[in-house]
Every structure is written in structure tokens, then in C-alpha cells.
Backbone of each chain as ProteinMPNN parsed JSONL, in Angstrom:
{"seq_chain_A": "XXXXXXXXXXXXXXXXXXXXXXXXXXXXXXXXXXXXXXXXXXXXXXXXXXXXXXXX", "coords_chain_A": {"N_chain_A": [[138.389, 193.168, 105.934], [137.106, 194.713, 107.97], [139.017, 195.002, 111.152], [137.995, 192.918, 113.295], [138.133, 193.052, 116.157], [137.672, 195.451, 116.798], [134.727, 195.9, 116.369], [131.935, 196.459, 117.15], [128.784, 193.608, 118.088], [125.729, 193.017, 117.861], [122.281, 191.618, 118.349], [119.333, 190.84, 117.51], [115.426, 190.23, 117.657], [112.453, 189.663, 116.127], [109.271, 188.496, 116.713], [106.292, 187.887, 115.997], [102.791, 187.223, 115.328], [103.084, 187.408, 112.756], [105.383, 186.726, 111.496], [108.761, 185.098, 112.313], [111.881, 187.225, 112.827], [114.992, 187.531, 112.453], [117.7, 189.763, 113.288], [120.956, 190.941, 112.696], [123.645, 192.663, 113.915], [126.492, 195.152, 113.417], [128.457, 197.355, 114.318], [130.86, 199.669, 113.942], [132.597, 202.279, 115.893], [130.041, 203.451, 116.446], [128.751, 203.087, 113.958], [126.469, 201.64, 111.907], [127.978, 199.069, 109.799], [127.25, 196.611, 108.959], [124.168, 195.585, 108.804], [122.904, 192.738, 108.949], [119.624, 190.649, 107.773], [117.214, 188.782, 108.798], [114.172, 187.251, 107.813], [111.494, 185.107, 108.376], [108.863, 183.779, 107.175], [105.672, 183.207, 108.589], [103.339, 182.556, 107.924], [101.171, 182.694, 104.72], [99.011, 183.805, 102.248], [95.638, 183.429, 101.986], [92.445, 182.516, 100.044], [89.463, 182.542, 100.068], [87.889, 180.439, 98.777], [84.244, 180.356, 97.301], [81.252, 179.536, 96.08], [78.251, 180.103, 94.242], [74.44, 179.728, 94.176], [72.562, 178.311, 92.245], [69.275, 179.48, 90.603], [66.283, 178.321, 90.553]], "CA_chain_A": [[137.92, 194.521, 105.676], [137.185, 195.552, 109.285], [139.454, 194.711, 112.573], [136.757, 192.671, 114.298], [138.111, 193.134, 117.735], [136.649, 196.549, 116.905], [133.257, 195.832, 115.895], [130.42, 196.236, 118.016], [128.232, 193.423, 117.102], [124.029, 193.14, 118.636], [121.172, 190.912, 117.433], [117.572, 191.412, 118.35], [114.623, 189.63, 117.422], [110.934, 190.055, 116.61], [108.47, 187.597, 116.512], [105.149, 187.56, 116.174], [101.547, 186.151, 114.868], [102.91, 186.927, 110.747], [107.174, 186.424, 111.305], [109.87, 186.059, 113.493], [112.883, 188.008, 112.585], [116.498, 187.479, 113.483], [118.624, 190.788, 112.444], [122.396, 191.293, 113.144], [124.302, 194.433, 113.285], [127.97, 195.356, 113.186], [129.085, 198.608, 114.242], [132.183, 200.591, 114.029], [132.619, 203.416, 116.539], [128.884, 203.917, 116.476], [128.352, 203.597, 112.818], [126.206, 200.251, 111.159], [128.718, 198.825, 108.635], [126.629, 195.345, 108.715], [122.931, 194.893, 109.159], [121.706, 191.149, 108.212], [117.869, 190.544, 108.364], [116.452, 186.959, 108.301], [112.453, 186.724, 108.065], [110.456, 183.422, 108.299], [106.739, 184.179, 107.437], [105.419, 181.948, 109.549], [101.731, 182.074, 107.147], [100.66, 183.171, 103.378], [97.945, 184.688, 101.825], [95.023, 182.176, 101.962], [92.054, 182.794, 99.376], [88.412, 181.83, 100.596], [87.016, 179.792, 97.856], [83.134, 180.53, 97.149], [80.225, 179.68, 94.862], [76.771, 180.71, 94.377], [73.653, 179.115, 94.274], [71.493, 177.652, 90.855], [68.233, 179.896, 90.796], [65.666, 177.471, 89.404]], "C_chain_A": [[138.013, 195.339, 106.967], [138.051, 195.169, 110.454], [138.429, 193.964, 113.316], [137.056, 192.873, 115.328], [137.247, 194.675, 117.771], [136.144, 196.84, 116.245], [132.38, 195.247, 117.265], [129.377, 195.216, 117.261], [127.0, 192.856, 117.971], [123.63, 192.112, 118.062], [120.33, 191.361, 117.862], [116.808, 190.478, 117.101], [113.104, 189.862, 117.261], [110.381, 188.698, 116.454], [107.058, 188.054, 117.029], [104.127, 187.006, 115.288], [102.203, 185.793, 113.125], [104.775, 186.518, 110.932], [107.896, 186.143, 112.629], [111.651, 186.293, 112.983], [114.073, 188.142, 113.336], [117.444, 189.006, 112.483], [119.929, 191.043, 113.492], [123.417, 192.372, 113.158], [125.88, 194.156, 113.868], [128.0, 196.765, 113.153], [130.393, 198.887, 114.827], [132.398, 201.903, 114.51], [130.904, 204.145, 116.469], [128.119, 203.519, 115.346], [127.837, 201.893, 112.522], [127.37, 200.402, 109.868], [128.371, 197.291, 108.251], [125.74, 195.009, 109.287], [122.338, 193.881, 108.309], [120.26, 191.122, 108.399], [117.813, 188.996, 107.982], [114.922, 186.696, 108.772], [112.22, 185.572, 107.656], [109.272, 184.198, 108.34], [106.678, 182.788, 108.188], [103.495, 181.753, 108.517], [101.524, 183.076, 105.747], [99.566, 183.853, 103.151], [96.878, 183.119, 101.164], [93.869, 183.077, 101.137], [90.525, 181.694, 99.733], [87.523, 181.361, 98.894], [85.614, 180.479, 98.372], [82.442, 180.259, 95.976], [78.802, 180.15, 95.288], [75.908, 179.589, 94.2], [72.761, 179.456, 93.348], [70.44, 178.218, 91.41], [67.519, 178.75, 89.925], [64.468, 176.929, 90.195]], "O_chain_A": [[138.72, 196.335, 107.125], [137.12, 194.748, 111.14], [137.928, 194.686, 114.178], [136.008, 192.974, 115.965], [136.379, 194.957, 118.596], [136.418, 197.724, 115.433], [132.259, 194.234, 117.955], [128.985, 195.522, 116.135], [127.369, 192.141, 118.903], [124.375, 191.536, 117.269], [120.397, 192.315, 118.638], [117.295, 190.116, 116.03], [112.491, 190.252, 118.255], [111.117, 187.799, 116.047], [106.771, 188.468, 118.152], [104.558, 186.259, 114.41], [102.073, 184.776, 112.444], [105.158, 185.788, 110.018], [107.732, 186.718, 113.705], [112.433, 185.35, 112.864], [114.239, 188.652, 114.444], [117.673, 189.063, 111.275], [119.893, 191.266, 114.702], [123.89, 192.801, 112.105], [126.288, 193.216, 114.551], [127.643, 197.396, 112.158], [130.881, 198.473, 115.879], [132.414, 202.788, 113.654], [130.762, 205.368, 116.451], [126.895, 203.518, 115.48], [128.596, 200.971, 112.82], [127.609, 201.402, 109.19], [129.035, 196.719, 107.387], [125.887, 194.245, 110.24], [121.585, 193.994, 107.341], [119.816, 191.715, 109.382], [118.302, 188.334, 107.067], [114.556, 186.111, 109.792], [112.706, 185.06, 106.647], [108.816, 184.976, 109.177], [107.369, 181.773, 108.287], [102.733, 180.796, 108.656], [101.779, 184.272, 105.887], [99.178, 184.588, 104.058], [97.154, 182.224, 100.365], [93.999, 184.291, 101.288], [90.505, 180.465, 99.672], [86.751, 182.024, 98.202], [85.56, 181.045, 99.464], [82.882, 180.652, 94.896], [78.39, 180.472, 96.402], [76.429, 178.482, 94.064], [72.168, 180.534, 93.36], [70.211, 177.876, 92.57], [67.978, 178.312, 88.87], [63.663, 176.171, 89.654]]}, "seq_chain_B": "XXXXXXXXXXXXXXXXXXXXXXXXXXXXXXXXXXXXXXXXXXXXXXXXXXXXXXXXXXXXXXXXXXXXXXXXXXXXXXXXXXXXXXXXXXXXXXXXXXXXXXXXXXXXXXXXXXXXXXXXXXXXXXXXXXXXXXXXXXXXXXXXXXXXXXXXXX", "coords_chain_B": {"N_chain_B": [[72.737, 158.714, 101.299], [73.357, 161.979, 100.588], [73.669, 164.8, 98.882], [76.29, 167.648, 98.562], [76.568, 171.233, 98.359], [79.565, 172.695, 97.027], [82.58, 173.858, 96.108], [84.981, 172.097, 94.261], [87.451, 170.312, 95.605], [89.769, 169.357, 93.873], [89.444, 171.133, 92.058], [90.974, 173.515, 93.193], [93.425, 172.861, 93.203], [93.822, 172.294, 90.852], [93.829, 174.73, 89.421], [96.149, 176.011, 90.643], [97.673, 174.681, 89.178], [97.859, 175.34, 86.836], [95.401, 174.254, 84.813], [92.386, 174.942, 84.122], [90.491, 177.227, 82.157], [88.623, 179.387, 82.365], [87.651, 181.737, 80.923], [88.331, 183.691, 77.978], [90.861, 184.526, 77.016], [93.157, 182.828, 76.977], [96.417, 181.701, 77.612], [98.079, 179.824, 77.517], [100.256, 178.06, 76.509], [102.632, 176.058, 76.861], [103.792, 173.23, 78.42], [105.502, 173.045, 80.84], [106.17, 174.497, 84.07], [105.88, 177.393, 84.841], [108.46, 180.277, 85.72], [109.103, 182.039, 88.413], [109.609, 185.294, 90.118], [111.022, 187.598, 92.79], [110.24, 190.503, 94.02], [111.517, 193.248, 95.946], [109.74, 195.808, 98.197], [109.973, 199.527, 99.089], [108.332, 200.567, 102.177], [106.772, 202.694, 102.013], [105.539, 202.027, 99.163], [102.975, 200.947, 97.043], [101.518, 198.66, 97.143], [99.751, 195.626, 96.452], [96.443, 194.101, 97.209], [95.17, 194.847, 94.503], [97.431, 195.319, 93.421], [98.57, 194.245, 89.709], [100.457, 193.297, 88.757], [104.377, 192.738, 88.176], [105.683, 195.862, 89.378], [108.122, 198.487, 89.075], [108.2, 201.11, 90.29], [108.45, 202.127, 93.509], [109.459, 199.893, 93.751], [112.839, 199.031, 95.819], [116.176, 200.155, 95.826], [119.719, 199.585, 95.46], [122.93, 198.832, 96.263], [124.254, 196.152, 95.244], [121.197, 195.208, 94.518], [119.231, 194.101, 92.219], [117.186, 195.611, 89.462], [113.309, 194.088, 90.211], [114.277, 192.191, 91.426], [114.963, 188.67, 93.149], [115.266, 185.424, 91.162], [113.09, 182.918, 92.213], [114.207, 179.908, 93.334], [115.549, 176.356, 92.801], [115.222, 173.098, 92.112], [111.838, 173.14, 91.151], [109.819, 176.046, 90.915], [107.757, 176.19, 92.987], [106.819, 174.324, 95.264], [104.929, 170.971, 94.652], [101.706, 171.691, 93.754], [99.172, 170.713, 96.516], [96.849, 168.883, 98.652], [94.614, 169.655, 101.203], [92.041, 168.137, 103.255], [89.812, 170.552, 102.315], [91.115, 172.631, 101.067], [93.551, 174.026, 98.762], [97.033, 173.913, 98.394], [100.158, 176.062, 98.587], [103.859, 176.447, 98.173], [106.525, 178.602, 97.668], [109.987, 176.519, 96.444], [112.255, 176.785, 97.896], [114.288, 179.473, 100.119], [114.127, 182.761, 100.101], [116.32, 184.831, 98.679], [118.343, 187.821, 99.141], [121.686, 188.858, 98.064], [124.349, 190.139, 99.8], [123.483, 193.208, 100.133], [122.858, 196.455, 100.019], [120.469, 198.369, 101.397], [119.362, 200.998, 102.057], [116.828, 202.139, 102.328], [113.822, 202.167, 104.433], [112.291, 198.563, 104.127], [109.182, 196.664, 103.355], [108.381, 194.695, 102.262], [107.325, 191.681, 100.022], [106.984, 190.878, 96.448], [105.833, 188.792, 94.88], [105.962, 187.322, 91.6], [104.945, 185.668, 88.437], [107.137, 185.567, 85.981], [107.407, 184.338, 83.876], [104.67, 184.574, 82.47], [104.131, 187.485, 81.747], [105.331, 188.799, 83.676], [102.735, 188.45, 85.901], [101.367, 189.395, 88.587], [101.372, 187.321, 91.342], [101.733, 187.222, 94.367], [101.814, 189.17, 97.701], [103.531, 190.139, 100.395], [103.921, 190.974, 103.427], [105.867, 192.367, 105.898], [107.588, 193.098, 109.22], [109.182, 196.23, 109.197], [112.339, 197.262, 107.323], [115.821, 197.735, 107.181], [118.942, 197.084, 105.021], [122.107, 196.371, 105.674], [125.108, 196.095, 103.643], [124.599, 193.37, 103.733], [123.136, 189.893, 103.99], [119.787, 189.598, 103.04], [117.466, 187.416, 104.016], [114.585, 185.489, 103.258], [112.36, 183.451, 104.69], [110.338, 180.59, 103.5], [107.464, 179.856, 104.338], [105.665, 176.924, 106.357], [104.653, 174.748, 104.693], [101.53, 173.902, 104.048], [98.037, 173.228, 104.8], [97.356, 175.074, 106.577], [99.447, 177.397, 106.564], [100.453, 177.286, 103.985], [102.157, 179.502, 101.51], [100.487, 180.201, 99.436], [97.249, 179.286, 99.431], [94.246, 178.383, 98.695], [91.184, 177.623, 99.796]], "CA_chain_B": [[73.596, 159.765, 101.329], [72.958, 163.336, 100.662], [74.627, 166.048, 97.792], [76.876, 168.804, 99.281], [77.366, 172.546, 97.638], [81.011, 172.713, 97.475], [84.036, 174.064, 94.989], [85.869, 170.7, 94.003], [89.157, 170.58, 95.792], [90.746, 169.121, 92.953], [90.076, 172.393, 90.987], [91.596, 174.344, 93.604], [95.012, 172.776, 92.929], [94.65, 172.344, 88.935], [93.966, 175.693, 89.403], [97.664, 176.328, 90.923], [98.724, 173.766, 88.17], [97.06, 176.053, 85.52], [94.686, 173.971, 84.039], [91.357, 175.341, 83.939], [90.594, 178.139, 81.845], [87.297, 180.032, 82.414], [87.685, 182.629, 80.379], [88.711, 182.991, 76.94], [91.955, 185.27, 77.178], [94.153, 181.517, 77.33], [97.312, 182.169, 77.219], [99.157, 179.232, 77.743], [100.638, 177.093, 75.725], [103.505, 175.677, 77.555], [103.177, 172.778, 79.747], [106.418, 173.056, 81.795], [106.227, 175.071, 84.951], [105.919, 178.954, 84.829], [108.956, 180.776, 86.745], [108.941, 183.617, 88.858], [110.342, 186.208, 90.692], [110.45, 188.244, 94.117], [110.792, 192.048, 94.149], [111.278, 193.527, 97.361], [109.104, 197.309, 98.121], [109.626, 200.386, 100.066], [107.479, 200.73, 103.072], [106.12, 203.744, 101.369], [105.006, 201.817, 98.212], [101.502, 200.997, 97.136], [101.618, 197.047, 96.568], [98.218, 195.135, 97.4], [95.493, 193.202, 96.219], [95.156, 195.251, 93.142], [98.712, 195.249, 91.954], [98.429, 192.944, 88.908], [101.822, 193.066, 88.012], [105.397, 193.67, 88.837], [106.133, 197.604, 88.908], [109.547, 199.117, 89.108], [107.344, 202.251, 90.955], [108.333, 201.6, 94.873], [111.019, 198.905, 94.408], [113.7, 199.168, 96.549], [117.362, 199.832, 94.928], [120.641, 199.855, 96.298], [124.187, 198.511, 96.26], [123.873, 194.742, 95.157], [120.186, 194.401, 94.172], [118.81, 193.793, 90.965], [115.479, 195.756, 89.762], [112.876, 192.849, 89.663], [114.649, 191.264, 92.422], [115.81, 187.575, 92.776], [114.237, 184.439, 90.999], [112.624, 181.517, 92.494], [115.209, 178.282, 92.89], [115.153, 175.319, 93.564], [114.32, 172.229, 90.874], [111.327, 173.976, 90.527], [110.391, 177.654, 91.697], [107.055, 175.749, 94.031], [106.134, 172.895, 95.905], [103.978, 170.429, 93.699], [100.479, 172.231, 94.901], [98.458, 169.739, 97.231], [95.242, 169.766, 99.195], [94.043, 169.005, 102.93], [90.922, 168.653, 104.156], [89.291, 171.249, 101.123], [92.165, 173.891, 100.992], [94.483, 173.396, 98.164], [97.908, 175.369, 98.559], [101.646, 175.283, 97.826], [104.494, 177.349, 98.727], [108.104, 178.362, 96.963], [110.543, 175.549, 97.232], [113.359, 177.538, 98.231], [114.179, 180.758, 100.65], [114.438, 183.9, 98.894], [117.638, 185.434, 99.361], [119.577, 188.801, 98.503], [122.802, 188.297, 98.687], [125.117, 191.196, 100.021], [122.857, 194.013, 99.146], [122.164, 197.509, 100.828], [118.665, 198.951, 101.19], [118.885, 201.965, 103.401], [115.084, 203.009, 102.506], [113.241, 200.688, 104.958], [111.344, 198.065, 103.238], [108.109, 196.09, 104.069], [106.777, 194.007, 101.592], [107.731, 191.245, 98.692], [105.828, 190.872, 95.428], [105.692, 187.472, 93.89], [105.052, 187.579, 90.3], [105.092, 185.089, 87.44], [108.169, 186.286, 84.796], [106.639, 183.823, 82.447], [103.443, 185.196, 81.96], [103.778, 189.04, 81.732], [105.409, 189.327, 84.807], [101.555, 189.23, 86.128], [101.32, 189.054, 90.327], [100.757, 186.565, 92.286], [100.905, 187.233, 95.791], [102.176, 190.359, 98.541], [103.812, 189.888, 101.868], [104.81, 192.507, 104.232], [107.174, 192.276, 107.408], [108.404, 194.079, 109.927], [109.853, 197.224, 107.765], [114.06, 196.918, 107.764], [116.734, 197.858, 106.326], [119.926, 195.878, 105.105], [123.796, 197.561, 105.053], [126.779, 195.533, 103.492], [124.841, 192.054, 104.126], [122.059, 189.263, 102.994], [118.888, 189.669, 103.515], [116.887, 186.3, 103.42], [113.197, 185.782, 103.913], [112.144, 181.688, 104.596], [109.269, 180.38, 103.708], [106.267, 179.219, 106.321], [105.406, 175.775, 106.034], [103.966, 174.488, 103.214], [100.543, 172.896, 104.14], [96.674, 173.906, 104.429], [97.227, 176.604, 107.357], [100.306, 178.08, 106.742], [101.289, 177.688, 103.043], [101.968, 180.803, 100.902], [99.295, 180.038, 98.331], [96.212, 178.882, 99.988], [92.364, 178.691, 98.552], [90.998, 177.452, 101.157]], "C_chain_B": [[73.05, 160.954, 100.494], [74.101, 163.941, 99.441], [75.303, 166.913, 98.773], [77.347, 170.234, 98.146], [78.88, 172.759, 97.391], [81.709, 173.187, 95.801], [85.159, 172.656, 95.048], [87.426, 170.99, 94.738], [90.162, 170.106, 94.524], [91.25, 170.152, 92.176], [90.937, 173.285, 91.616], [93.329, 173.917, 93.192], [94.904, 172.492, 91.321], [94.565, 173.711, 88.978], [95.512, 176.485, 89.359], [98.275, 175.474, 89.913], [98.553, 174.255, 86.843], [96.734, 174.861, 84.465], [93.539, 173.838, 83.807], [91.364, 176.607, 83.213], [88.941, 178.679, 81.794], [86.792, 180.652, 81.547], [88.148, 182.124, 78.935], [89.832, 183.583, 76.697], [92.941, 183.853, 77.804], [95.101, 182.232, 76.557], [98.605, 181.033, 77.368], [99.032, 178.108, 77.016], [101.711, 176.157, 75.805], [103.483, 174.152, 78.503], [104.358, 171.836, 81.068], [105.923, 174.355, 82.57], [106.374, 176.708, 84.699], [107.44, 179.351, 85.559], [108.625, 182.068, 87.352], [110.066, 184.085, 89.848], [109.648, 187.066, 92.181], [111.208, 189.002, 94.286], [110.324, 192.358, 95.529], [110.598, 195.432, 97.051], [109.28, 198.276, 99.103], [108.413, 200.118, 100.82], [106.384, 201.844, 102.568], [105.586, 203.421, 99.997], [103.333, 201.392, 98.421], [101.464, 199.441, 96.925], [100.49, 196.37, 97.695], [97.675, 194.502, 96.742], [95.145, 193.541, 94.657], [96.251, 195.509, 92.722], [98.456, 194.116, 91.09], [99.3, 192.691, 88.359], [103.179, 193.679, 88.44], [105.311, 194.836, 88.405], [107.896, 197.62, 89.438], [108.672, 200.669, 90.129], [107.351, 201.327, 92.672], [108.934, 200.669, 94.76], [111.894, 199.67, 95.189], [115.294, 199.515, 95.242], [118.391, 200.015, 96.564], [121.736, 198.866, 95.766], [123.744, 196.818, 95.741], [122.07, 194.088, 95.141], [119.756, 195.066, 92.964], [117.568, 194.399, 90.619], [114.993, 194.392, 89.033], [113.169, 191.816, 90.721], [115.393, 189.884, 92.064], [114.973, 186.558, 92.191], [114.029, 183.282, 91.96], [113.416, 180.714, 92.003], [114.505, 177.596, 93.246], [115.406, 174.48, 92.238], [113.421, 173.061, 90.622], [110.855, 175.062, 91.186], [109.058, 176.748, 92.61], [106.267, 174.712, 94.162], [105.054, 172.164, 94.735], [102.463, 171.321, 94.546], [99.292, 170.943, 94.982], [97.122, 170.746, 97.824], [95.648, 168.77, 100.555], [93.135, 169.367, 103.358], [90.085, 169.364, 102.073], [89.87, 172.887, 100.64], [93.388, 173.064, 100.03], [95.678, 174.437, 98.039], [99.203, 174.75, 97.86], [102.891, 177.074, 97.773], [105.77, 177.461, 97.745], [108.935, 177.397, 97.574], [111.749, 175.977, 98.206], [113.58, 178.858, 99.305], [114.206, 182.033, 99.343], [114.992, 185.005, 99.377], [118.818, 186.685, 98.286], [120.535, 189.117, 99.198], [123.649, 189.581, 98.712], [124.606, 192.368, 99.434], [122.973, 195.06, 100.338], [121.442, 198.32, 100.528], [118.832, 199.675, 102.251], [117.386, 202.464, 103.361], [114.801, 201.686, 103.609], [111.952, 200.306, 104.171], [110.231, 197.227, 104.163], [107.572, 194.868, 103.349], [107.851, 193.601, 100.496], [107.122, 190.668, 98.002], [106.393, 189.38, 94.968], [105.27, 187.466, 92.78], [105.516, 186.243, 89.352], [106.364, 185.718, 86.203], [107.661, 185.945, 83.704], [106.239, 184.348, 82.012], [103.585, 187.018, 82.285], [104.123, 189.898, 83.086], [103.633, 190.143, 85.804], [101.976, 188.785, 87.962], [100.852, 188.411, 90.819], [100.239, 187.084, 93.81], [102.006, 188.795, 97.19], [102.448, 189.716, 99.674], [104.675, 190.39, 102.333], [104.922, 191.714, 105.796], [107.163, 193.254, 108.034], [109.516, 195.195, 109.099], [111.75, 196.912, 108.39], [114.548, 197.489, 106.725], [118.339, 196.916, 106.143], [121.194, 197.179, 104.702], [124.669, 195.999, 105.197], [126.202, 193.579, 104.282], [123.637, 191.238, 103.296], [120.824, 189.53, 103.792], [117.955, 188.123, 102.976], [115.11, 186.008, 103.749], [113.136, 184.02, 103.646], [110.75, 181.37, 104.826], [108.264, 179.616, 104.781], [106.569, 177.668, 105.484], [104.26, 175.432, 104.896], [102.536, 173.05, 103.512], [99.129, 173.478, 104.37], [96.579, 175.28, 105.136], [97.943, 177.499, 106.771], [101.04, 178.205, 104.967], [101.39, 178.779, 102.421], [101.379, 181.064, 100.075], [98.473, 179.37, 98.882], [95.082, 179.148, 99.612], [92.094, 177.543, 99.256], [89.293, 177.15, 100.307]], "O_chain_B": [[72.192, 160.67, 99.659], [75.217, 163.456, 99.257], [74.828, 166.891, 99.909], [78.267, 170.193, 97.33], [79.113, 173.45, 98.384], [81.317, 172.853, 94.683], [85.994, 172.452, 95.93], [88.288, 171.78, 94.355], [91.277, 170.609, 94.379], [92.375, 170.379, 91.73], [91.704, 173.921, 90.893], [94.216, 174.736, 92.948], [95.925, 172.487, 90.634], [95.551, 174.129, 88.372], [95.955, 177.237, 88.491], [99.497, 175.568, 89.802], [99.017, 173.695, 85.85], [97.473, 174.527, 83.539], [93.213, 172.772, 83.284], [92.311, 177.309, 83.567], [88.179, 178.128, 80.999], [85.639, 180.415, 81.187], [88.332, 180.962, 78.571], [90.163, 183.035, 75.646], [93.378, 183.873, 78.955], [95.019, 182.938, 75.552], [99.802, 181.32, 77.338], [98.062, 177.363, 76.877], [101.817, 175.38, 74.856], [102.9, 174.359, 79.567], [104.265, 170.812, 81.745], [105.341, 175.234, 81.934], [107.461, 176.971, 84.185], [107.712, 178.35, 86.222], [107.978, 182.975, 86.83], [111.067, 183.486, 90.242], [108.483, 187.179, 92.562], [112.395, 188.856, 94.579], [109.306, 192.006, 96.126], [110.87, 196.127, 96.072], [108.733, 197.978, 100.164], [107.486, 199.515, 100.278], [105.188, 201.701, 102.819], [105.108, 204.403, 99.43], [102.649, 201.451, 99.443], [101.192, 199.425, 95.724], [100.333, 196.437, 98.914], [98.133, 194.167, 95.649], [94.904, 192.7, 93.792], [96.3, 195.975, 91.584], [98.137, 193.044, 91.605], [99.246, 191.895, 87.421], [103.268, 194.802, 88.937], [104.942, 195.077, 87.255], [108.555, 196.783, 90.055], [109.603, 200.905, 90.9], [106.665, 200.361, 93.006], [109.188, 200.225, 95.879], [111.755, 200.891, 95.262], [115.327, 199.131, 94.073], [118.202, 200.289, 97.75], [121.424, 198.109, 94.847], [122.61, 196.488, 96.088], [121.701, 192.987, 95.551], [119.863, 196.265, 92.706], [116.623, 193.963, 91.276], [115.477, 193.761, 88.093], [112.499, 190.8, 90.902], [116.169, 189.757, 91.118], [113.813, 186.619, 92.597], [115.037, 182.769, 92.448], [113.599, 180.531, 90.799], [113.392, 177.681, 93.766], [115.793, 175.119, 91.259], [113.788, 173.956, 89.86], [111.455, 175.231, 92.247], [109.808, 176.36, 93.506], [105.342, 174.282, 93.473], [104.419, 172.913, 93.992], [102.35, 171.459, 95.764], [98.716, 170.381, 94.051], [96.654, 171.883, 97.764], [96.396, 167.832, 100.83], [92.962, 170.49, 103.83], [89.96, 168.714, 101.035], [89.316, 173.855, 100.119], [93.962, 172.007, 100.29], [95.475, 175.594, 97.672], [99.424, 173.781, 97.135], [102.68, 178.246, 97.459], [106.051, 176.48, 97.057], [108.913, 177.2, 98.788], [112.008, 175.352, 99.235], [112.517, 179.469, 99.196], [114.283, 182.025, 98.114], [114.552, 185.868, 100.137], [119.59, 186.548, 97.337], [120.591, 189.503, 100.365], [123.706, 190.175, 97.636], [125.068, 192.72, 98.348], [123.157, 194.662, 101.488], [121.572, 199.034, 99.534], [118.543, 199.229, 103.362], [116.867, 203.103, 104.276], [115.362, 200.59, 103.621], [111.027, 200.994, 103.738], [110.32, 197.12, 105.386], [106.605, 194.189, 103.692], [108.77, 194.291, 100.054], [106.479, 189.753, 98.517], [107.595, 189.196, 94.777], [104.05, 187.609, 92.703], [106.621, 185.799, 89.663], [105.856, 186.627, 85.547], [107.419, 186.669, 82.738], [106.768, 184.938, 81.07], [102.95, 187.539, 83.202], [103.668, 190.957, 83.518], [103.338, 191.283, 86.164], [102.802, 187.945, 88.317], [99.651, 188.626, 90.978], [99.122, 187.277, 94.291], [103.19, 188.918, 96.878], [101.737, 188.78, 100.038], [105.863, 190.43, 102.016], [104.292, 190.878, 106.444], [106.771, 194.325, 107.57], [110.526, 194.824, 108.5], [112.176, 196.508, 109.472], [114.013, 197.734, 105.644], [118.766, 196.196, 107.046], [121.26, 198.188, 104.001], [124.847, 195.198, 106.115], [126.892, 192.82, 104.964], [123.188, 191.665, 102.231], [120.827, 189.665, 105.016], [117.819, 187.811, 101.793], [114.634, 186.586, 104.726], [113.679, 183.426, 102.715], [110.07, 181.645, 105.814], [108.5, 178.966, 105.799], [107.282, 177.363, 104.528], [103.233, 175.998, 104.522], [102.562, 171.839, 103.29], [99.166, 174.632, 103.942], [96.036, 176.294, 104.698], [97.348, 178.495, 106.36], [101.936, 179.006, 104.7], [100.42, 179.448, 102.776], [101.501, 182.216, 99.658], [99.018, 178.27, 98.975], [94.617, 180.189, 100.076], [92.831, 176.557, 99.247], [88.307, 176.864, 100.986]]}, "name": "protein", "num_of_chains": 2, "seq": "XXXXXXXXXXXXXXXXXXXXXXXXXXXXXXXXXXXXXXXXXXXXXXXXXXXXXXXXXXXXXXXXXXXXXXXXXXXXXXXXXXXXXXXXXXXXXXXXXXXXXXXXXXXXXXXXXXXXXXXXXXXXXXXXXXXXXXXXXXXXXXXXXXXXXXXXXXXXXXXXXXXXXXXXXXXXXXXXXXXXXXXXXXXXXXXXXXXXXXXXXXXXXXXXXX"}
């Protein structure tokens, strides 16, 4: 599709406490013509159990 | 030895295995595995503890994605659900991956819902907002154990 010798192509990275994020870009004379993303949660949605206490 | 107050860990995972019913609104009659699905949301949508169900309101669209999103693979769409300690959890078996898609809105957030049952909602999880041009976007699940799985009662 594109010439890769001319494609600009970056990564960058985030990471922190909830992901860390690898994204890839591909540009053509300035222009994105291929941004990848790849998240890892690194943790879920946790749910605090509870009960009450028998009046009696 | 002594009594202790406590929520049974066992129920916490028949719970995830749906087989307690509290209520009287039972609805299941099945006793193979539910599937589901994972819609991705604008940054600008409303998706939270009170969504109770997929919406089409604040999905994402674009070139190569599906409204509704992609389903849960694998054998089955998640982990048998276990316990540790008195936290019973359990995660999708699989990543969850759209394949050659482009999302110029930037997004934040992907809904987990049941398809089975009424497309009702399970669970929300927002990212770093992004956008995808002309590629896959994949999201991989944490680890699947009392801290970190993606279903956790705890």
C-alpha cells in the first residue's frame, strides 16, 4: 500500500497504576496513516462483599 | 473454636457460575455458559456503575468496527471463576481485539455485557483515551487471580 522507506514510524508508551500501553504510529509526510494501540489492564473492577448483622 | 460473620466464599464464585437466585425474576434456564461481548465508548460517553446494559448511545463507530463490538473467545468467553483467600474472581480467557478498525473519536472505556441474557452489563473499564487509524486495537487482560482479576468480590 505505502513505500515504507517513506514512512515515518514512532512508538510511545504509557504505563501506569490501571495499564501500560504500547501505541505505534506510521506517518506519511506528516500525516498518521497507522495508529496501533495495545492496552494491558493491569487490574479489574473488584466488588467488596458485605453483610449485615441478625437483630435479635 | 469460635463462629465468624462472613459471606461464604463459595457463594461468591457460584455466584459468577450463576447459581444462586435471590430474587424471584430467574431467568435462567440454560446450564451452558452465558456469552458475551465488548463494546468499546467515546471518551465523551456516560458508561458507569449504573449502565445496566449495552447502549448503542456513545459507542464508538468507524471503518472496520461492528456496533456491539467484538465477542468473547476462547473455549469459553471466562476463566472457570475461583477463589483465594475470601475473594472469588475470574477474568476473560482471551484478549479482546479489533481487528483493522479506525476510531478517530478518542475512546476511553470498554463495556462488558452478557449477549445471552439481554445484553445486561457486567463490568466498565476505562484507559488512557486513544484513537486507532488503519490498524488493531487490542486490549489484554490483567491477571486472573484475587488482586488483579477482572471480576473480583472480594
Amino acid at each position: 500500500m505505502y513505500d515504507e522507506t517513506l514512512l515515518e514510524n514512532t512508538s510511545h508508551e504509557i504505563d501506569n497504576e490501571n495499564e501500560y500501553t504500547k501505541i505505534t504510529e506510521y506517518r506519511l509526510d506528516g500525516v498518521i496513516v497507522h495508529r496501533g494501540v495495545h492496552v494491558t489492564l493491569k487490574r479489574g473492577n473488584s466488588i467488596e462483599a458485605q453483610i449485615g448483622a441478625m437483630n435479635g | 473454636m469460635a463462629n465468624t460473620q462472613a459471606m461464604a466464599t463459595s457463594f461468591k464464585v457460584e455466584l459468577l457460575n450463576g447459581h444462586h437466585a435471590l430474587g424471584t425474576s430467574v431467568i435462567r434456564a440454560a446450564t451452558t455458559a452465558d456469552s458475551f461481548k465488548a463494546a468499546l465508548y467515546v471518551a465523551t460517553a456516560t458508561i458507569n456503575a449504573a449502565t445496566t446494559a449495552y447502549t448503542a448511545t456513545g459507542e464508538v463507530s468507524g471503518t472496520g468496527y461492528t456496533a456491539g463490538g467484538v465477542d468473547l473467545t476462547g473455549a469459553v468467553d471466562w476463566i472457570a471463576p475461583g477463589s483465594t483467600g475470601t475473594t472469588g474472581f475470574s477474568t476473560p480467557t482471551a484478549n479482546l481485539v479489533y481487528t483493522t478498525v479506525t476510531l478517530a473519536t478518542a475512546f476511553d472505556c470498554v463495556l462488558i455485557y452478557n449477549s445471552t441474557q439481554g445484553n445486561k452489563a457486567v463490568s466498565a473499564h476505562t484507559f488512557g483515551s486513544q484513537t486507532v487509524t488503519a490498524a488493531t486495537f487490542t486490549i489484554t487482560m490483567p491477571t486472573n487471580d484475587a488482586t488483579t482479576g477482572l471480576v473480583r468480590l472480594a
